[in-house]
C-alpha positions as CSV (number, residue, x, y, z in Angstrom):
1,X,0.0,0.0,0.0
2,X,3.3,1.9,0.7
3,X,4.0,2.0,-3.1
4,X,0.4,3.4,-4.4
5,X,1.2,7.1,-4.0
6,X,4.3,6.5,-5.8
7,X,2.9,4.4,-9.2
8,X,0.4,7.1,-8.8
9,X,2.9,9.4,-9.3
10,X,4.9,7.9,-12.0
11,X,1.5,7.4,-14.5
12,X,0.8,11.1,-13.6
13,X,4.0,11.7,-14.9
14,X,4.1,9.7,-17.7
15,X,0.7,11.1,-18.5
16,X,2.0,14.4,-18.9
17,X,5.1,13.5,-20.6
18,X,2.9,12.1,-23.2
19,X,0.4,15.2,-23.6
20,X,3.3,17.4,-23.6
21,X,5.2,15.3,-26.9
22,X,1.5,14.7,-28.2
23,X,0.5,18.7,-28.1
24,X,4.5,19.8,-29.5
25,X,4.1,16.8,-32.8
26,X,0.3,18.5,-33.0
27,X,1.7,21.9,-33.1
28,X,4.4,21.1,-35.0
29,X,1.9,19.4,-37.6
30,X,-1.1,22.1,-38.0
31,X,1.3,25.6,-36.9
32,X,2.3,26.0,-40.8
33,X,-0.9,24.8,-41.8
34,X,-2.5,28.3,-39.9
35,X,-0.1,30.2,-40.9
36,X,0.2,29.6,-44.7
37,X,-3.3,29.8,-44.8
38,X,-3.7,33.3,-42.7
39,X,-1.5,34.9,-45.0
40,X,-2.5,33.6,-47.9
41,X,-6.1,35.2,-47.2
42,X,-4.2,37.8,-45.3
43,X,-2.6,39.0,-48.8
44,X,-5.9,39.2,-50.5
45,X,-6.7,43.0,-51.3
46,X,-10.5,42.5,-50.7
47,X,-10.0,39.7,-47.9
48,X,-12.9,36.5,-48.3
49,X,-15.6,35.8,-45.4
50,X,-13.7,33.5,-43.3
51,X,-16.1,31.3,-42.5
52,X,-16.5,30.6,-46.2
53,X,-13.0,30.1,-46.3
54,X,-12.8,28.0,-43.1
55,X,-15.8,25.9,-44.5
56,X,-13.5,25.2,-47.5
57,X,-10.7,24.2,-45.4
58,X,-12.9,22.0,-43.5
59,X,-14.3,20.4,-46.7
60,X,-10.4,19.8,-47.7
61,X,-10.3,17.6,-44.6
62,X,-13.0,16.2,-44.7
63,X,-12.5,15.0,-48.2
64,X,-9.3,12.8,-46.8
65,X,-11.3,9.8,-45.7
66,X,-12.6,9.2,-49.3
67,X,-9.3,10.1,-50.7
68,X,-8.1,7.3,-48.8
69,X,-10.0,4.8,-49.6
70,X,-10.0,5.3,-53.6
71,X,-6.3,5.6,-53.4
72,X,-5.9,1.9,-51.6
73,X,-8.8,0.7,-54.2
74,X,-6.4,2.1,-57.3
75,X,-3.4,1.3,-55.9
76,X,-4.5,-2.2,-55.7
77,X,-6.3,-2.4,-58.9
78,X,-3.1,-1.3,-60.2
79,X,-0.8,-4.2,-58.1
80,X,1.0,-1.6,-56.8
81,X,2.8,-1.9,-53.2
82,X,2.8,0.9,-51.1
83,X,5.6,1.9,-50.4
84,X,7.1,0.9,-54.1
85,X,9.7,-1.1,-55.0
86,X,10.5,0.3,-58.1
87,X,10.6,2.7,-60.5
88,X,7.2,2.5,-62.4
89,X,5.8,1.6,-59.2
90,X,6.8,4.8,-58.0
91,X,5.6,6.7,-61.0
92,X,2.3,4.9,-61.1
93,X,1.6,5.6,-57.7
94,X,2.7,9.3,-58.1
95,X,0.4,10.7,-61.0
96,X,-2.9,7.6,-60.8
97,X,-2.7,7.4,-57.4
98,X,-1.5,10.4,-55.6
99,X,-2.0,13.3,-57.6
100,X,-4.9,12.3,-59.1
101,X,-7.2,11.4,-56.7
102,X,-5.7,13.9,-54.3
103,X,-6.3,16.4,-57.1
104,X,-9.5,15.7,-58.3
105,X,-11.0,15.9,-54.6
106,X,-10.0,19.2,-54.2
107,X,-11.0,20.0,-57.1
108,X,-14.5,19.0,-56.4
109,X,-14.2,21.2,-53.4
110,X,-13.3,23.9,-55.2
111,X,-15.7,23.9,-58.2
112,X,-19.0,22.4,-56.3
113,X,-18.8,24.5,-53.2
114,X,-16.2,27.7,-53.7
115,X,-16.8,28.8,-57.1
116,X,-21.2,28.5,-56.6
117,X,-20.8,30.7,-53.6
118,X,-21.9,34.2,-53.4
119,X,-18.6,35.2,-51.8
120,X,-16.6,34.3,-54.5
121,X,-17.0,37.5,-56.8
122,X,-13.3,37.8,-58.5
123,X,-10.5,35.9,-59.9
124,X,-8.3,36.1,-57.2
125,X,-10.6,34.4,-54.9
126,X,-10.1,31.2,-56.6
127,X,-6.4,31.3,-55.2
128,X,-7.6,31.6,-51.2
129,X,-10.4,29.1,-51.8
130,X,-7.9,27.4,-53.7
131,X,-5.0,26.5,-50.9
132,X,-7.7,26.4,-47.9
133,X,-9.0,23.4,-50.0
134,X,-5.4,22.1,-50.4
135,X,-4.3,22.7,-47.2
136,X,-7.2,21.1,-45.3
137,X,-6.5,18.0,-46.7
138,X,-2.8,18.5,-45.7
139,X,-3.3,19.1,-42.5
140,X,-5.1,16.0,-42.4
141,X,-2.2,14.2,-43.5
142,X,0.3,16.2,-41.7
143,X,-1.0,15.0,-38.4
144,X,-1.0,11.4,-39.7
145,X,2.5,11.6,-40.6
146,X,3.8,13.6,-37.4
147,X,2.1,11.6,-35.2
148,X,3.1,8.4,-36.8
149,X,6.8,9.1,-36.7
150,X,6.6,10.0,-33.1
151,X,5.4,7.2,-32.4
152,X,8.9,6.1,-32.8
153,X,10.0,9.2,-30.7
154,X,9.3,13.0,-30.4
155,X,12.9,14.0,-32.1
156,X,12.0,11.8,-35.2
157,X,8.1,13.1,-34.8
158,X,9.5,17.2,-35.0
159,X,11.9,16.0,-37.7
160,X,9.2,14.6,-39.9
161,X,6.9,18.0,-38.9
162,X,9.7,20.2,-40.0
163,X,10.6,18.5,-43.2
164,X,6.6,18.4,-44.2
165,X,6.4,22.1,-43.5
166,X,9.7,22.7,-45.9
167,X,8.2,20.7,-48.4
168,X,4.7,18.9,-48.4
169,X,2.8,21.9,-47.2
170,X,4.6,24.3,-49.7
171,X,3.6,21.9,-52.3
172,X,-0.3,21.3,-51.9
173,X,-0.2,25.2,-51.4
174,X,1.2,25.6,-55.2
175,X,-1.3,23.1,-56.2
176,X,-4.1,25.1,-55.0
177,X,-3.1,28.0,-55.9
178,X,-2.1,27.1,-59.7
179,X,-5.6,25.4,-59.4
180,X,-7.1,28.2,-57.9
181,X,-5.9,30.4,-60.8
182,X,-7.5,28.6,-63.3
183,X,-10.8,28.3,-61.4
184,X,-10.6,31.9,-60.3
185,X,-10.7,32.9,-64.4
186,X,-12.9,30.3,-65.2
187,X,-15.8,31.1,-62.8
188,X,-16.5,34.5,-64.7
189,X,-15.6,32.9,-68.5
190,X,-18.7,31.1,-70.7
191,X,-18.9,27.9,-72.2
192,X,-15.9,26.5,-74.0
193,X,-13.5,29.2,-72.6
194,X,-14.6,27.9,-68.7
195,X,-13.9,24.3,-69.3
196,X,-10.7,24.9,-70.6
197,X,-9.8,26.6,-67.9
198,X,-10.8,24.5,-65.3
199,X,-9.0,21.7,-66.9
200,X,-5.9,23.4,-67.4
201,X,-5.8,24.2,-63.8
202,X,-6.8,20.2,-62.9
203,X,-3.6,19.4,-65.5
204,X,-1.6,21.6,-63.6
205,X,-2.1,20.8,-60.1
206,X,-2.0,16.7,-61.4
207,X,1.5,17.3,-63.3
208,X,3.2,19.5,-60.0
209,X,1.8,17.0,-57.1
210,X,3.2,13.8,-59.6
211,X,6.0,14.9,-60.5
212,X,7.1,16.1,-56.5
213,X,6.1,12.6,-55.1
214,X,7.4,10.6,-58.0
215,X,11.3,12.2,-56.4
216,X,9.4,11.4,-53.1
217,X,9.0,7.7,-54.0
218,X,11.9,7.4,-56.3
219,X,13.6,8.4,-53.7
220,X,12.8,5.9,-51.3
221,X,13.3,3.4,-54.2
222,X,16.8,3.9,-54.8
223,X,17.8,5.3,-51.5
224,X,17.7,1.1,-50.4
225,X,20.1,0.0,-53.4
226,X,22.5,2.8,-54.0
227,X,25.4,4.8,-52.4
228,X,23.7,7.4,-51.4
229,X,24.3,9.9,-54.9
230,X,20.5,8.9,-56.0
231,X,18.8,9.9,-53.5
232,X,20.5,13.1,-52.9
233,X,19.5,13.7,-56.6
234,X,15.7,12.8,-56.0
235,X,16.0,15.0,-52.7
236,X,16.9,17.6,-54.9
237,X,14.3,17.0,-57.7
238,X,11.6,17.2,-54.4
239,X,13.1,21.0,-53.7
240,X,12.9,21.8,-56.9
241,X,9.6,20.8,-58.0
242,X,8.4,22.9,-54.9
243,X,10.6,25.7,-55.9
244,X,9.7,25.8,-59.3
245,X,5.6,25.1,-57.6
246,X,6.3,28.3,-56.0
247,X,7.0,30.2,-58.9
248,X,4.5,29.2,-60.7
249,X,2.2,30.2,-57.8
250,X,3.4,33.5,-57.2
251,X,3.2,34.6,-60.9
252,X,-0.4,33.7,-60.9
253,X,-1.3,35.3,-58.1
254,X,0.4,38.8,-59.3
255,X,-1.1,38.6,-62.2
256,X,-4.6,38.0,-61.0
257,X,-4.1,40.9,-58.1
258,X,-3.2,43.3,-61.5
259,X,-6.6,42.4,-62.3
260,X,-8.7,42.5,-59.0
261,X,-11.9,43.9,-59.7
262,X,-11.2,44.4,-63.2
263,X,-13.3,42.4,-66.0
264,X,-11.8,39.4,-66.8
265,X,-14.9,38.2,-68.1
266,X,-17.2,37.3,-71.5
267,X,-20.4,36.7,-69.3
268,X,-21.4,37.1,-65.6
269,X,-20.9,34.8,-63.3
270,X,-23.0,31.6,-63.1
């Protein structure tokens, strides 16, 4: 009876030791989520309702659990092993897997709930509506990630967090935004001109997302049966793609805030 206080004590401090590593991998995992997505609707001249633009990000989460599932349905229509262990698998599993069902997700987000909303009443919105889509799914999957790697210890839980932040989230920010762009001008465009659009932004946010996990999982691939120069070079391919994602990005976004309120259009909006 002696000892009771004592285990008390230790499982109250175990207890807290684990809240404490659970709440740093959590804010570690959502922090650049919040703040990518403040000042992304932060930089918008003619700022959005937020709670339009929090019901978007909500919808990007949401949208993981189906995401999910199609991807382990294609994947093994496909015969492809996650994580690859080759080449092609990698590739396949980058653009039919990843990037396409990822992509075509948010963009269902985007064009059945953003662009029909009252609030959306420019081009440039499509870019805000376009990462708060984007990033809700990624924080979805940033906390799966974090939490999952510390699991195996908070250092290699942070590490994972601050990798994602330098890279993933970056990413599925461009591929909002680029798809944002495109839905932005589509939304006040008519007929032919508006589909075009729309796909051109789907193709775009498909080929970026591919292309930056096909280094991801190529990556991984060769990283088990080389020296080492490989996967350096894929390491580099990822920080380029997300380089060359945030170009992209940022040249849409000034051009469409040289426009803000300024017709873009052949028709009024839908």
């Amino acid at each position: 009876m002696q000892q009771l206080p004592q285990q008390l004590k230790n499982c109250w401090l175990t207890g807290t030791t684990m809240i404490i590593q659970l709440s740093l991998l959590l804010v570690g995992a959502i922090a650049p989520i919040g703040i990518v997505l403040f000042w992304t609707w932060w930089r918008d001249r003619l700022p959005e309702p937020p709670r339009v633009v929090l019901v978007t990000f909500v919808l990007g989460a949401l949208v993981t659990l189906p995401i999910l599932l199609c991807e382990r349905l294609v994947s093994s229509m496909l015969g492809i092993e996650v994580p690859p262990t080759n080449l092609l698998h990698a590739l396949l599993l980058s653009f039919l897997v990843a990037a396409l069902v990822e992509e075509t997700f948010k963009f269902l987000v985007l064009t059945r709930y953003s662009a029909t909303h009252s609030a959306f009443d420019e081009p440039y919105d499509g870019i805000v509506y376009g990462v708060a889509a984007s990033l809700g799914f990624a924080c979805v999957e940033n906390v799966l990630y974090v939490i999952g790697a510390g699991t195996f210890g908070l250092g290699l839980g942070l590490f994972v967090a601050c990798m994602r932040a330098l890279l993933a989230v970056p990413l599925h920010t461009c591929c909002g935004a680029i798809m944002g762009v495109c839905i932005g001008v589509a939304r006040f465009k008519g007929g032919a001109s508006r589909l075009r659009w729309n796909l051109l932004g789907f193709a775009c946010a498909i080929l970026l997302h591919g292309l930056y996990d096909t280094f991801v999982f190529g990556t991984q691939v060769v990283a088990k049966d080389s020296n080492g120069v490989l996967a350096l070079l894929g390491l580099a391919g990822t920080l380029g793609t997300t380089v060359v994602g945030l170009g992209l990005a940022a040249a849409g976004a000034a051009w469409l805030r040289k426009h803000q309120r300024a017709p873009m259009t052949t028709s009024s909006p839908a």
